[in-house]
C-alpha positions in Angstrom: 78.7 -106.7 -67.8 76.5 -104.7 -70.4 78.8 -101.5 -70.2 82.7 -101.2 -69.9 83.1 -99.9 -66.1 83.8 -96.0 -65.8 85.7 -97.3 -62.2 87.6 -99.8 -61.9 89.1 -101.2 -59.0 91.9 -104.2 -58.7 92.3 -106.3 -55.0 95.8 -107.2 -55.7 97.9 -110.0 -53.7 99.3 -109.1 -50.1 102.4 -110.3 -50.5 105.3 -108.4 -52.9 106.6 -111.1 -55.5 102.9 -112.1 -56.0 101.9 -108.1 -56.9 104.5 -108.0 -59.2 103.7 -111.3 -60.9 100.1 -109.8 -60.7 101.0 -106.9 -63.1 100.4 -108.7 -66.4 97.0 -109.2 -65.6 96.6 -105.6 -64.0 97.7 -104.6 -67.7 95.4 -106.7 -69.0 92.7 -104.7 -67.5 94.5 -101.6 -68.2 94.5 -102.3 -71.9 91.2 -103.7 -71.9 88.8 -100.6 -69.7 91.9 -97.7 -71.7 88.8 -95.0 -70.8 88.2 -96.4 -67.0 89.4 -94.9 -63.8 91.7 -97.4 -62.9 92.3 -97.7 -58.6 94.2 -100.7 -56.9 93.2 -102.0 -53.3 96.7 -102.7 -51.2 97.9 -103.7 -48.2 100.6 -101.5 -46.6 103.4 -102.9 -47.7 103.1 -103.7 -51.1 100.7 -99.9 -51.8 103.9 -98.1 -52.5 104.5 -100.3 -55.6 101.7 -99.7 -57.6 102.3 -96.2 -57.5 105.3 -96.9 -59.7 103.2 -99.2 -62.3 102.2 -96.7 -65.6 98.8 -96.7 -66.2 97.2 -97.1 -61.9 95.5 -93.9 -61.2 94.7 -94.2 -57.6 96.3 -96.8 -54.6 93.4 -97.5 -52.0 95.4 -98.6 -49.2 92.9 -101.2 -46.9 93.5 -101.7 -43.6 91.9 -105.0 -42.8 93.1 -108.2 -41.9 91.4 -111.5 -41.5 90.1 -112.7 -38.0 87.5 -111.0 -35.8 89.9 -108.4 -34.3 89.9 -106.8 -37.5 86.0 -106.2 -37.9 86.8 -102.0 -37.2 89.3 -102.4 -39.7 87.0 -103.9 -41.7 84.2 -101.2 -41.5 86.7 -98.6 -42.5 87.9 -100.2 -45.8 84.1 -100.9 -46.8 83.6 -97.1 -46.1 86.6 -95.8 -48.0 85.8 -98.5 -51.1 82.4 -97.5 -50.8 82.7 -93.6 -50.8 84.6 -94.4 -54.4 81.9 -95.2 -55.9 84.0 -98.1 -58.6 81.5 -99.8 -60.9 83.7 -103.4 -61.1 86.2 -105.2 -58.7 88.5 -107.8 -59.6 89.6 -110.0 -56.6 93.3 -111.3 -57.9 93.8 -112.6 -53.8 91.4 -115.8 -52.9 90.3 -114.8 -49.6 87.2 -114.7 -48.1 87.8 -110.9 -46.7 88.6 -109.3 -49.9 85.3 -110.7 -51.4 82.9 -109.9 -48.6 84.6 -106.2 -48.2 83.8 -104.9 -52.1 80.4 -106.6 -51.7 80.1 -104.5 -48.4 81.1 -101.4 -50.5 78.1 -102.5 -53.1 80.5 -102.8 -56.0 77.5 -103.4 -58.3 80.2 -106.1 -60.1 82.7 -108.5 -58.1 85.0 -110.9 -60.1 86.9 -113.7 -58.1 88.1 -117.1 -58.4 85.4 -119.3 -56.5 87.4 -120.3 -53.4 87.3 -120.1 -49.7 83.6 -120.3 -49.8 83.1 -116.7 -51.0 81.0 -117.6 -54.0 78.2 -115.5 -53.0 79.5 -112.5 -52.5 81.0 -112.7 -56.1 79.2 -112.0 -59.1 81.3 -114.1 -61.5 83.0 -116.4 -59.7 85.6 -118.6 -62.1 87.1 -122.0 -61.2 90.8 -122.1 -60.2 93.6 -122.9 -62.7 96.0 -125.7 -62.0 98.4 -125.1 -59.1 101.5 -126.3 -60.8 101.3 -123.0 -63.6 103.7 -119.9 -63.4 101.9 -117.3 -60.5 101.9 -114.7 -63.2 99.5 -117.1 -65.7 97.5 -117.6 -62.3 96.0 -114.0 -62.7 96.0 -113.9 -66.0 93.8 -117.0 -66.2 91.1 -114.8 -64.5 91.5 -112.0 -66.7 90.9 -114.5 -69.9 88.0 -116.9 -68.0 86.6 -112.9 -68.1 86.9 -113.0 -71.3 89.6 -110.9 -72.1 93.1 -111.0 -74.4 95.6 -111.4 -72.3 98.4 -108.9 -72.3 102.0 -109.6 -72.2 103.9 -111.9 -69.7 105.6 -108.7 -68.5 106.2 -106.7 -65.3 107.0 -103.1 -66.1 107.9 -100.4 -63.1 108.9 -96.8 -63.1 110.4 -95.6 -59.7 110.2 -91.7 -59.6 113.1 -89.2 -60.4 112.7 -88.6 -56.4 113.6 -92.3 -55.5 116.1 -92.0 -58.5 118.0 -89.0 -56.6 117.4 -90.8 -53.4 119.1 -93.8 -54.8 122.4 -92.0 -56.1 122.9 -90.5 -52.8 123.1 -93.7 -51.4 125.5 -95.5 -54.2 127.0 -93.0 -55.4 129.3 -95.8 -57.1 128.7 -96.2 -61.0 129.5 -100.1 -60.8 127.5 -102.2 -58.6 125.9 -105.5 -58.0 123.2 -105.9 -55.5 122.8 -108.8 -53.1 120.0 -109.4 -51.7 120.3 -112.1 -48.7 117.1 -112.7 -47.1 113.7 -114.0 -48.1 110.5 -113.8 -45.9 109.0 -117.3 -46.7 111.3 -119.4 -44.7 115.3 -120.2 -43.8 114.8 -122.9 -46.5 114.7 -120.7 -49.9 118.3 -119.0 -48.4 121.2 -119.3 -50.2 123.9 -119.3 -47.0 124.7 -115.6 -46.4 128.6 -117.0 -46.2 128.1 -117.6 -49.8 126.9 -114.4 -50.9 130.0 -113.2 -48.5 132.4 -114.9 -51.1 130.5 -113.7 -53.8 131.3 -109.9 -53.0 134.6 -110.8 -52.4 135.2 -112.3 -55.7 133.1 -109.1 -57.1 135.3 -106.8 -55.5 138.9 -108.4 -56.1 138.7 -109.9 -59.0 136.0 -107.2 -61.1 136.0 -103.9 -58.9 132.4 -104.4 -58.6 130.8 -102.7 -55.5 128.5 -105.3 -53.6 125.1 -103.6 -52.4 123.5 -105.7 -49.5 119.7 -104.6 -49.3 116.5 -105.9 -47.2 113.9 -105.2 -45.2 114.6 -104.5 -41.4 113.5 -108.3 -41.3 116.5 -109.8 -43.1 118.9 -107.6 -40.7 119.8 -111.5 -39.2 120.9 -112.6 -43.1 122.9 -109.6 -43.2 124.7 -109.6 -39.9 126.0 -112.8 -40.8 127.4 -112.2 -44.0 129.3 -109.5 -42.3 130.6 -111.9 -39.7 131.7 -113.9 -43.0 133.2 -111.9 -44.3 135.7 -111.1 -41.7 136.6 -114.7 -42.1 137.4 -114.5 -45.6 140.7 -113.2 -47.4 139.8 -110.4 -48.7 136.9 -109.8 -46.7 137.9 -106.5 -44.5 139.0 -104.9 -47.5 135.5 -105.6 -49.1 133.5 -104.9 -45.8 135.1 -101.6 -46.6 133.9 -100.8 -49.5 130.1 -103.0 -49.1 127.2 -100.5 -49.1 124.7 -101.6 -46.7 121.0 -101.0 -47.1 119.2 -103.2 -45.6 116.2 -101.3 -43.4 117.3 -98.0 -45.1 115.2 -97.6 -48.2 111.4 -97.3 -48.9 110.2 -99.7 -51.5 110.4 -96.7 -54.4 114.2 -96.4 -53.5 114.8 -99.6 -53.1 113.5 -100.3 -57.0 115.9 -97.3 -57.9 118.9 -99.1 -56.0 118.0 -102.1 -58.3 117.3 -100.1 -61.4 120.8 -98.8 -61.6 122.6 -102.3 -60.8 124.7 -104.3 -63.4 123.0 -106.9 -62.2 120.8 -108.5 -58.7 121.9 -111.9 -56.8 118.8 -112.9 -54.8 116.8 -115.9 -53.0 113.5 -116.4 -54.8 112.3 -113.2 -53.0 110.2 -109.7 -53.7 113.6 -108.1 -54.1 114.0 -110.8 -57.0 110.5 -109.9 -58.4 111.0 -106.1 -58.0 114.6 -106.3 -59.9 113.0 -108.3 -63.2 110.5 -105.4 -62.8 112.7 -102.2 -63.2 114.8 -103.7 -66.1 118.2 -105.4 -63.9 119.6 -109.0 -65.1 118.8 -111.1 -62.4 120.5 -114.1 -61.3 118.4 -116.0 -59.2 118.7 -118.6 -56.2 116.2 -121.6 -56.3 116.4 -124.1 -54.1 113.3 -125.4 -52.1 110.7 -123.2 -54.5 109.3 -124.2 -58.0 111.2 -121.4 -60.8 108.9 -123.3 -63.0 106.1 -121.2 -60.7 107.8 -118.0 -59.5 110.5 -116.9 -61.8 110.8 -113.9 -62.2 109.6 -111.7 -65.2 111.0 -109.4 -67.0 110.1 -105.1 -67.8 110.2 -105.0 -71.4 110.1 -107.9 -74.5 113.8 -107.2 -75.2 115.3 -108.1 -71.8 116.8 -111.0 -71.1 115.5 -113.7 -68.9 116.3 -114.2 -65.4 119.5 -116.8 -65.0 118.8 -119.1 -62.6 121.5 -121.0 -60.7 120.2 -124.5 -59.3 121.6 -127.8 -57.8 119.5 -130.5 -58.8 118.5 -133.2 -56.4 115.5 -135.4 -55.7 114.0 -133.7 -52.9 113.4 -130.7 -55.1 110.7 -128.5 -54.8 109.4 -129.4 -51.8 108.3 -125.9 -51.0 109.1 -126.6 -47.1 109.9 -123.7 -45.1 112.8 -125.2 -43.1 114.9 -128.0 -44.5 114.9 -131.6 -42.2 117.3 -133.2 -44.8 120.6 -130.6 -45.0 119.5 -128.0 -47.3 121.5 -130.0 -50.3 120.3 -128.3 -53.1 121.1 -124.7 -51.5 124.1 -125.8 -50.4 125.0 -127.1 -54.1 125.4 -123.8 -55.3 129.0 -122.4 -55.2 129.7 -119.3 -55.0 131.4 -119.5 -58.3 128.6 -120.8 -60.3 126.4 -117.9 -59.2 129.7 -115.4 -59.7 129.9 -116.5 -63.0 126.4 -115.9 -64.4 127.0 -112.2 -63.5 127.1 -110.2 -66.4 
């Protein structure tokens, strides 16, 4: 475009691992348009997260979904973008919807991968990477086929001294490790919750490490059987006593608080893996079924280390299949001990 855009808007990816894998190319543009008025488009459930990301000025939270149930939806985030007024739009999802809405607005300039037949409604419209690259270098292979320097391979958040307080008041303890047992893609990508059972019981006993169970009201299921483990377990009542369960009791702002003040986070390949690489916490991860060579997660700041990942090697893996037909081996390859063990 002739001129650097005085408003700039950013569609970012539904989903919350993706967002935050999104963020070094949101910096990119941050870095890139310093003087522009820099707004993100979200969904609902992932808006709440880029209020915590330094440098977004204004969360634009669209209502729409695909299908034709949605076309009021629809007509109320082409309003809202359109009242804005943004001079640029840069599409990081590939659909169709997120194309046609910003054209709808009359964003004078739309930029998008060409896919899912929305080329028209884009006004540069870039060819797709290869699939098998980290998520993260996806979206920042749109940002440089723009022609701009890439920032940093790094997710950076700042949860606010409200979530901060909010967070104390919930662990009040000084020395915890979060565990975070569910994982919305499928049953495949998670670790058995009897096994992150064991794991607090070995925090506990052996290390006087309070275990934190967190998730969405979704992963209630993962969590209600860890609890039924753990009754089976020696040494399970007396941890069950002491286990601080969160799960459907934070926002997402406390929730990355709850992280941010962790020794360290145990999680499936997850948001709540992505989010604890984004406030700063040493994860150790769970992969299994997915591709860590595609969705590791990244780290806050040059300095911190990276993400130590606990795998069983088998043939089968990835197969990126949402239930397993062939026994879940290389989940169930992963001891308990292995994973206690890369806890700092």
């Amino acid at each position: 475009m002739a001129d650097d855009p005085g408003r700039l808007l950013v569609v970012v990816p539904n989903w919350l691992g993706d967002s935050v894998m999104a963020l070094p190319a949101l910096q990119t543009l941050r870095t890139r348009y310093g003087s522009a008025h820099l707004a993100v488009a979200a969904r609902p459930s992932v808006a709440a997260l880029f209020a915590m990301v330094p440098g977004v000025q204004q969360v634009v939270t669209l209502e729409s979904r695909a299908g034709l149930s949605g076309v009021r939806q629809w007509r109320r985030d082409v309003a809202r973008l359109a009242a804005e007024h943004f001079d640029l739009a840069v599409l990081f999802p590939n659909s169709f919807l997120s194309a046609w809405i910003t054209a709808r607005a009359r964003i004078p300039e739309r930029w998008g991968y060409a896919t899912d037949l929305r080329g028209r409604w884009l006004t540069r419209a870039f060819k797709r990477p290869p699939a098998d690259i980290h998520q993260a270098d996806y979206y920042l292979a749109l940002t440089t086929a723009a022609g701009l320097v890439p920032a940093p391979r790094l997710a950076r958040l700042v949860p606010p001294a409200t979530a901060v307080e909010a967070a104390r008041a919930l662990v009040p303890q000084r020395d915890y490790v979060v565990i975070a047992p569910g994982a919305a893609y499928g049953r495949a990508k998670q670790w058995p919750p009897e096994r992150y059972a064991t794991l607090a019981v070995t925090l506990w006993r052996t290390r006087g490490i309070t275990p934190v169970v967190i998730g969405a009201g979704g992963d209630r299921a993962a969590g209600t059987e860890l609890a039924a483990a753990l009754a089976t377990l020696p040494g399970g009542s007396e941890t069950a006593g002491v286990l601080v369960d969160l799960i459907g009791r934070t926002d997402l702002a406390t929730l990355a608080a709850v992280l941010a003040g962790a020794r360290a986070a145990v999680a499936n390949d997850s948001g709540a893996m992505h989010l604890a690489g984004a406030v700063g916490t040493t994860v150790v991860a769970v992969f299994g079924p997915t591709n860590e060579h595609q969705t590791a997660p990244l780290a806050a700041s040059p300095d911190q280390p990276p993400a130590r990942l606990a795998l069983h090697p088998v043939w089968c893996r990835p197969c990126m299949l949402r239930e397993c037909p062939l026994g879940r081996a290389c989940m169930l390859g992963v001891a308990s001990a292995d994973v206690a063990a890369l806890i700092p």
